[in-house]
N, C-alpha and C positions, 0 to 999 in steps of 0.2 A: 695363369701359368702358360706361358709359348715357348712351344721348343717345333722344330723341324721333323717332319714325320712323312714316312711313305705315305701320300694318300691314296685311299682306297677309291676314292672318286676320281685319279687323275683324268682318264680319257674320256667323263660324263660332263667335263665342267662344262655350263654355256654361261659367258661371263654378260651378265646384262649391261651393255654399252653400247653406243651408237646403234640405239633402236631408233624405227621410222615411220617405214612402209611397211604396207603389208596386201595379200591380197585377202578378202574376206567371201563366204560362201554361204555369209548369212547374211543378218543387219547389222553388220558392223560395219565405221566408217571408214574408209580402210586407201590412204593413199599412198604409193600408188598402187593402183587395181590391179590383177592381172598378172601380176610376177607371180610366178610359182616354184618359191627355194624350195630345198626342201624343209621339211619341216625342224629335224633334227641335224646343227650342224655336224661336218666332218669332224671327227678327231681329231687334234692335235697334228696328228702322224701328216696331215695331208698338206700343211706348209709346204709351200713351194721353195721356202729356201728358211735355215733353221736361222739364220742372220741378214741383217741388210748387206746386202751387195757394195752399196757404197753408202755412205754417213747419211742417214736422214735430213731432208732440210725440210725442218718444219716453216721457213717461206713458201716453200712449192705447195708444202702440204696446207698453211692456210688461204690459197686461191683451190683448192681441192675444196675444202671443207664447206668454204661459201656456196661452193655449188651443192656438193653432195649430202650436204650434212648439218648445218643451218639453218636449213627451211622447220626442221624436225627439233634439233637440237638449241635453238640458238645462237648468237653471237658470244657467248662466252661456255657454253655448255651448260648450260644451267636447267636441261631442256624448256625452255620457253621462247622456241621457233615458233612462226607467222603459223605453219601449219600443225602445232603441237595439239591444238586445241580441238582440233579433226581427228585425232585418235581416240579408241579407245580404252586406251591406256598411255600415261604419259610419259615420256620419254625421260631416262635416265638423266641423272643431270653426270654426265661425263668429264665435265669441265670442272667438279670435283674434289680436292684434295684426296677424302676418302673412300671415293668413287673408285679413284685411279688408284688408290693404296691397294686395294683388294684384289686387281689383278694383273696378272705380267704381262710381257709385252706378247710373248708367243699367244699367251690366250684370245687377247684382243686383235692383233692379226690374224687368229682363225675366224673370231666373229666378222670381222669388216672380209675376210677374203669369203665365207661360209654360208654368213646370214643367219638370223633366227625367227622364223615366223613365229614359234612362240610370243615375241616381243616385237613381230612386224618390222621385221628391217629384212630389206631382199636382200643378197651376196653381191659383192663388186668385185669377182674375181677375174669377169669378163670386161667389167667399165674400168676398174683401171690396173696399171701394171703392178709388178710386184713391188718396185721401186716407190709405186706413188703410193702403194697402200701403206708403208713405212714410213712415206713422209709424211702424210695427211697423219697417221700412230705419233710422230713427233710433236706437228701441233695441236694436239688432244692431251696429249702429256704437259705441252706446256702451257696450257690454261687453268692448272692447278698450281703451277709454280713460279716465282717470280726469278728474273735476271738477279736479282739484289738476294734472293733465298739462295741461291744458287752459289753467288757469291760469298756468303757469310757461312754454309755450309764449308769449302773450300777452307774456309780459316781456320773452323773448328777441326776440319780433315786436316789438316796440317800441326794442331796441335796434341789435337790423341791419338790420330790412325796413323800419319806417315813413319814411325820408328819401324812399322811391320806391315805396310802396305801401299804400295802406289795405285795414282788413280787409273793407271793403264790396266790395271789385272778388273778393273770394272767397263771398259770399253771392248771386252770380251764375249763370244756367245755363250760360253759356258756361266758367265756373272750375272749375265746381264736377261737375258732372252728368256728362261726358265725364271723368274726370281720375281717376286711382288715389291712392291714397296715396303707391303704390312711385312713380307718375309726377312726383309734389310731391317727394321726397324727393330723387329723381332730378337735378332742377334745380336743387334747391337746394345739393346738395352738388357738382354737377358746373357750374353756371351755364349761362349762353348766348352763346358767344361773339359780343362787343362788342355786348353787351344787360345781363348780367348778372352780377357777379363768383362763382365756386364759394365754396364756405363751409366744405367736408370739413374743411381745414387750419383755421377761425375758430369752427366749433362743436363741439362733443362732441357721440358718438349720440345720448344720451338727449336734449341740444338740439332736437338735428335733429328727431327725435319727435317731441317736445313743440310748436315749430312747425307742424308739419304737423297734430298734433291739433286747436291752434288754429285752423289754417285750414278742415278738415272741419267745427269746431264754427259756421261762422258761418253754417249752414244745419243741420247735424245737430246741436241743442247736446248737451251734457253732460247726466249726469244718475246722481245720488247713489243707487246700488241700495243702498248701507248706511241710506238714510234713508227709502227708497219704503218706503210702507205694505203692507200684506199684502194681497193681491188676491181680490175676494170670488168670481172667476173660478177659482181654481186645481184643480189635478186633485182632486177628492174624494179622501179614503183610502179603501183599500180598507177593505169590511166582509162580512162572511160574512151571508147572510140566506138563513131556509129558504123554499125554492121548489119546495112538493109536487109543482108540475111534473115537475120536474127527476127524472133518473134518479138511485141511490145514487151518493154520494161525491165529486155534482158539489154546487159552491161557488160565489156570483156576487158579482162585484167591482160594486157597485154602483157603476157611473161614470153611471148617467141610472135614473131609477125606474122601475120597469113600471107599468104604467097598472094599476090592484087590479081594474077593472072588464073585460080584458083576458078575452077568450073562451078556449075552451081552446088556442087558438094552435098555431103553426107548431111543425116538427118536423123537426130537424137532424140524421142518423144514418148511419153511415156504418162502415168497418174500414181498419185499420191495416196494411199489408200489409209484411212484411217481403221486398224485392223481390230478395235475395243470397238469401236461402234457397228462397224462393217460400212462407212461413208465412206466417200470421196472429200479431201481436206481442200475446200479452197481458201485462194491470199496465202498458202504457207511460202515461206523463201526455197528456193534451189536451184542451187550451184551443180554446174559440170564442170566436171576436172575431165582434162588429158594430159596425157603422159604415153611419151616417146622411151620405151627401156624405162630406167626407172625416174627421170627429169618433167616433170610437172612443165608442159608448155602450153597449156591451157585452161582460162577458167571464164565460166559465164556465168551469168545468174539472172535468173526471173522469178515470177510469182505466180503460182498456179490460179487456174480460172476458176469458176465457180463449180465444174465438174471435179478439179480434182489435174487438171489435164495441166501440162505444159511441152514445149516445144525448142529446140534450138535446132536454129536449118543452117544453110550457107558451110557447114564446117568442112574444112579441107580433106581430102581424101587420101591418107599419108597410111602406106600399109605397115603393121604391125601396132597401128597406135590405138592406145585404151582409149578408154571413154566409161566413168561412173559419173551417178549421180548423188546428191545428199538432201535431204529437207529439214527443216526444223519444225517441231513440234512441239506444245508446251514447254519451251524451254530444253529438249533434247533434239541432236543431230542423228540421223537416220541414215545410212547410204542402201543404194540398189548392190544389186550385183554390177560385175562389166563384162562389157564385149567389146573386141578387137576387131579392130578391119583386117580384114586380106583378101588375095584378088576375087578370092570368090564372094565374098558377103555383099547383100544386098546394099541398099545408101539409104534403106529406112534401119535404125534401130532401135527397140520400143527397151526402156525400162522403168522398170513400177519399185515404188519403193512405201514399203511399209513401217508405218509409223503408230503409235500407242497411246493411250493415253496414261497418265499416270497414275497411283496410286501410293497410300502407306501404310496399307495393308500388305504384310510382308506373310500371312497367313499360309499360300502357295508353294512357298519357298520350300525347296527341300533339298537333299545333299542328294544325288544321284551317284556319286564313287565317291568313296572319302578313302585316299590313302597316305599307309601313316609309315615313316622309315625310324626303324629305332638301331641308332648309329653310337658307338660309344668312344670318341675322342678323345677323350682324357681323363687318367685316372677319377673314380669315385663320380662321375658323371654320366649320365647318358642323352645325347641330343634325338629329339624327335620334332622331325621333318614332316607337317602335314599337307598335303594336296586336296580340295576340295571341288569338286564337280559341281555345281550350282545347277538346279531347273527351277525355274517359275512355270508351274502349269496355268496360270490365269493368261490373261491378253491385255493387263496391265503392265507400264514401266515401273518398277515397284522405288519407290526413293523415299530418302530421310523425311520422320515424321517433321522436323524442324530446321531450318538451315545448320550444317554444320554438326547435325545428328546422323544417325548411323540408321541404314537400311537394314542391314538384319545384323547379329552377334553373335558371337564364337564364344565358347567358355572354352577356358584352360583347368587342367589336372594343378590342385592344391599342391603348392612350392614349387611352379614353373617358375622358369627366370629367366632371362637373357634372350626376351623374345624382338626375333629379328624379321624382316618381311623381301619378299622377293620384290619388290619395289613396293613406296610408300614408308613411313614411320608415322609410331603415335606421335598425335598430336596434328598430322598432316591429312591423309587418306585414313589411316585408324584414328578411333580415339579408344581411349579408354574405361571400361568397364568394370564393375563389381565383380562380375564373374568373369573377364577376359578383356574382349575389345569388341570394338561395333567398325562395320567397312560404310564409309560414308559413301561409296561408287553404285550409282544404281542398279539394277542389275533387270536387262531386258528380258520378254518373256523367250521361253527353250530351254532346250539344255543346251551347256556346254557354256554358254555366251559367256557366264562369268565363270574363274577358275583362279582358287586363292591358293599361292605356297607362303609358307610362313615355317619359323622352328623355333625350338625354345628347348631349356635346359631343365634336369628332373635331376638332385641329387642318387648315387648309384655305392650302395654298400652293401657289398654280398646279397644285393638282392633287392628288387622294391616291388613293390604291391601299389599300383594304382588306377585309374579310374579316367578313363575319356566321356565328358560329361558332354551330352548330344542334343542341341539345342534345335534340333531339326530333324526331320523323319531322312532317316538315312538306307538309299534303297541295298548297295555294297558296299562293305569296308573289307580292305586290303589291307593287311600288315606285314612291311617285309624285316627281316633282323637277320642280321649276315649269322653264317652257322659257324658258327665259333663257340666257346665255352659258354655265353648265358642261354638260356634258354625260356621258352614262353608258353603260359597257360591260361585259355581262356575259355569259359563253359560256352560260349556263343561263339565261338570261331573255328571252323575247320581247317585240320592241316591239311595244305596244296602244294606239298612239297617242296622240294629244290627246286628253282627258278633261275634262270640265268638272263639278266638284263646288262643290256651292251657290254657282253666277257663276262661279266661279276655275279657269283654265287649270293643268291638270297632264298632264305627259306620264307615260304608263304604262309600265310594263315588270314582264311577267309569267311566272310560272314553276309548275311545281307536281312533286309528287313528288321530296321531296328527304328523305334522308334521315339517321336521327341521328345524328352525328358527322361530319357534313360542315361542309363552309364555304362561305359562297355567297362569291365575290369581284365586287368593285366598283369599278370604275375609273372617277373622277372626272378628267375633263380640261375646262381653259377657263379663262376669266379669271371671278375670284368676282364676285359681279354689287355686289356694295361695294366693290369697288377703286374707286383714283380714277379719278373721273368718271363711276364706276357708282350706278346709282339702287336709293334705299334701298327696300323691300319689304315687308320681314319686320321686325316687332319682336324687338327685343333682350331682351325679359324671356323668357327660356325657360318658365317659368311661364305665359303666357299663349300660351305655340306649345303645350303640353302639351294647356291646357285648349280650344282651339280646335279640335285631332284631335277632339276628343269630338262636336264640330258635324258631325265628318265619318263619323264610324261607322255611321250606319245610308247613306249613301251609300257607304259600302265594304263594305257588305255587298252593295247593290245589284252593282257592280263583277263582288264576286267571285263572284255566281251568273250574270251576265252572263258571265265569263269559263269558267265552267265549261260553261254551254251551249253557248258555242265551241269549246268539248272535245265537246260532240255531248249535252249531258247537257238532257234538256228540259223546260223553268219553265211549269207551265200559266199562261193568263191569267190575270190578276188583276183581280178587283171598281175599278170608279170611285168607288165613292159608300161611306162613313163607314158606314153604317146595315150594307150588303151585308157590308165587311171586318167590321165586327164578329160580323157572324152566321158568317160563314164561320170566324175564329177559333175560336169557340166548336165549331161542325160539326168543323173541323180537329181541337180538342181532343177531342171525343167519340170519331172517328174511332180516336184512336191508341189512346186508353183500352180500346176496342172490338177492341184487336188489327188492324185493318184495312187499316195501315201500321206501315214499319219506323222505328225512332227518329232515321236520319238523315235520311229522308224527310220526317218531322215535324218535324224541328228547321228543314229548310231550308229549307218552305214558310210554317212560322211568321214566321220572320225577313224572306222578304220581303211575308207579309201585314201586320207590323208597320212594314214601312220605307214599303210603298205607303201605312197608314194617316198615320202619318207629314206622306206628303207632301202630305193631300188635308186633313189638318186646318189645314196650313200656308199653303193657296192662301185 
């Protein structure tokens, strides 16, 4: 059932698209290094303009994309870019159909203007104008649709929709800018009572499609990638070029030339730590990336010595440019932290990068926050949104017992259905299980490193009684459920009151120390707040309840180290000012590197120096 509905998440959404880069402050792989969005994009509200200025041309926009967004993404969106594989997590495939159905165009102009390090893509509100991030919007849009779709849509628009509608009233910002794909599609197959006749029963899918392309194109038009010319922008091939600099056995991908006039330059060196055994890893591979803003202009690679050690010298001395590194190990990629030149930094810079060995012993494993949103969308239903904090306490990379099996598994509540994932589907990244699904993604040793959102549906009649089955020692669980007519009762959970996360009221209820093989139970009573005569809330596309948790994750971080201090656990002050957190981030990272704190102490002041950064880039 889809119908149109205030949603209650409107200014949480973060639409997962055009992810990339990122900067990481652990072992994550993370190109490029060193940008620091904030964590949480702007809202909505912060569009620099609610429409394009002038008609997007998605030709501008794909000589954009090759540069900005293809290394990551792809040549058609599919994410399966040169550098996709360097994440550690994979990029949306944007190019789409039902990618791009899901969200509108203003959403996706906040991500590309915004950024969301959530999903490692930095903001290009500074690299390009407002104009080109519209255009570059156009040709993203139209790598899910074809010229000829676009066409046959037009036919079908002219033989059911023009007695009551031109295609001009869709080349509008009020049509067009606010509105999904899924939301056009919606209407038109479901109508509007005594406004609109439904069409389900009068068109075929591909119709319905095709329609709705046509209506996207009368602002975003079409555009023949079988006939676009070759772009004089595209990624250089790699070439091997010797660079007496350079130490033996390294090789540079020329993606930007060294300056030939270039002094004897900086100097990047560092060891490979094998952190399970406590060795030095020699023969393993490692690649240096740099990156100018967020443009990858440099890549080397050697092979560490038999200490563990490696080297790249000769490099040009170009202030504000990063510089990470990455190694492989058993079969997994590792990166260091980065550091940046500027006029003051030394031309030595050491980075060590620690790598694990692996296991299938998934034993360690335990849920450090588990937060759960129970949201209720549409009559006789209720959606719940789960967020999982992952920690491996061992100093194994813990991975599937068999190729294509699953590192640890999630059980779902008896009659979930319409389970969705914040990126991934069964049968790709999940598969499926007896009692839920298993995450085939390794999951490194720490907390934090991995972090699963997923939702799924529970039937809702005057009430439900059920059961979150805990397949893992779980240290906090959060439950939030907007305060509206149902209400919640749980012998293991404490009320934490009224909560206000970005604007929106949620009541808390909080627990911790629960452990694996238990069941938390949940007793729902009250009338659903969409019975008749209840006011609608929450949107009906679960897919955007999904993607709007994401808005809320660095506020539930906040949350849960609030709640812990409540438990007597105490959160030193935190820096006001951008400049302060950033230095203390870095101090933070030295610190632990330094031995000088414990890794949960480090993980947990990271987290909320990142959430305060956050919130202070956002005012």
């Amino acid at each position: 059932m889809r119908s149109l509905k205030l949603a209650r998440w409107t200014g949480l959404l973060v639409v997962l698209v055009l992810s990339g880069c990122n900067l990481s402050l652990a072992q994550d792989v993370t190109p490029p290094p060193g940008y620091v969005p904030p964590d949480l994009p702007q809202p909505l509200t912060s569009l620099e303009g609610v429409f394009p200025a002038a008609a997007p041309d998605p030709q501008v926009g794909a000589e954009i994309y090759t540069v900005r967004c293809m290394p990551c993404h792809g040549d058609t969106g599919r994410g399966d870019g040169p550098q996709s594989t360097l994440l550690p997590v994979s990029p949306p495939a944007i190019g789409s159909p039902e990618v791009a159905a899901a969200s509108s165009p203003a959403q996706w102009f906040a991500i590309i203007t915004n950024g969301n390090l959530d999903n490692f893509m930095p903001p290009f509100a500074s690299a390009l104008s407002e104009q080109e991030r519209w255009d570059v919007l156009a040709y993203i849009y139209s790598l899910g649709q074809t010229p000829e779709q676009v066409q046959a849509g037009e036919v079908v628009f002219a033989a059911a929709c023009s007695d009551c509608h031109t295609a001009a009233e869709f080349a509008t910002a009020e049509h067009t800018v606010q509105a999904s794909n899924a939301d056009w599609l919606a209407i038109i197959q479901d109508g509007i009572p005594q406004q609109m006749p439904a069409y389900q029963d009068e068109l075929t899918g591909d119709e319905l499609t095709a329609v709705v392309a046509f209506l996207r194109a009368q602002v975003f038009p079409p555009f023949s990638h079988q006939l676009a010319a070759p772009l004089d922008t595209a990624t250089p091939e790699v070439a091997t070029t010797d660079t007496p600099e350079v130490t033996a056995d390294a090789t540079e991908t020329a993606l930007v030339e060294e300056s030939p006039a270039a002094p004897a330059g900086l100097r990047v060196a560092g060891q490979v730590q094998n952190e399970t055994s406590g060795q030095p890893v020699g023969g393993a591979p490692v690649t240096l990336y740099g990156y100018d803003h967020t443009t990858q202009v440099l890549v080397l690679t050697t092979v560490t010595d038999a200490d563990g050690g490696f080297e790249f010298a000769g490099l040009d001395d170009v202030p504000q440019r990063l510089f990470f590194v990455t190694a492989d190990h058993m079969g997994m990629t590792y990166g260091s932290e980065f550091v940046q030149v500027t006029e003051a930094s030394e031309p030595d810079f050491a980075l060590e990068v620690a790598v694990y060995d692996t296991t299938t012993d998934a034993s360690e494993l335990r849920i450090a926050r588990l937060h759960v949103f129970l949201e209720f969308p549409e009559p006789e239903l209720v959606q719940v949104v789960e967020l999982l904090v992952l920690s491996n306490a061992s100093r194994y990379t813990v991975i599937p017992e068999v190729p294509g099996g699953s590192a640890y598994q999630v059980a779902l509540p008896a009659d979930a259905s319409g389970l969705i994932f914040q990126e991934g589907a069964l049968g790709a990244r999940f598969i499926a299980t007896t009692e839920g699904f298993g995450d085939t993604q390794p999951v490194l040793p720490g907390e934090g490193e991995t972090q699963l959102l997923f939702a799924y549906q529970l039937p809702y009649e005057r009430g439900l009684e059920f059961t979150l089955p805990l397949m893992m020692d779980v240290d906090t669980l959060l439950v939030f459920i907007p305060p509206d007519s149902v209400r919640l009762a749980s012998d293991r959970l404490t009320d934490g009151g009224l909560q206000d996360l970005n604007g929106l009221p949620y009541q808390l209820y909080a627990g911790d120390g629960f452990a694996a093989g238990e069941s938390l139970r949940l007793d729902l009573s009250g009338r659903h707040p969409l019975a008749a005569g209840g006011f609608q809330l929450s949107e009906s596309n679960p897919t955007s309840l999904i993607l709007g948790a994401l808005g809320l994750v660095f506020t539930l971080v906040g949350l849960g180290l609030w709640w812990r201090e409540r438990r007597g656990e105490l959160i030193e002050e935190i820096e006001d000012d951008a400049d302060s957190l950033l230095d203390e981030i870095l101090e933070l990272e030295a610190a632990y590197e330094r031995g000088e704190m414990n890794e949960a102490t480090f993980s947990r002041r990271r987290v909320a120096l990142k959430a305060r950064l956050a919130e202070i880039v956002g005012e």
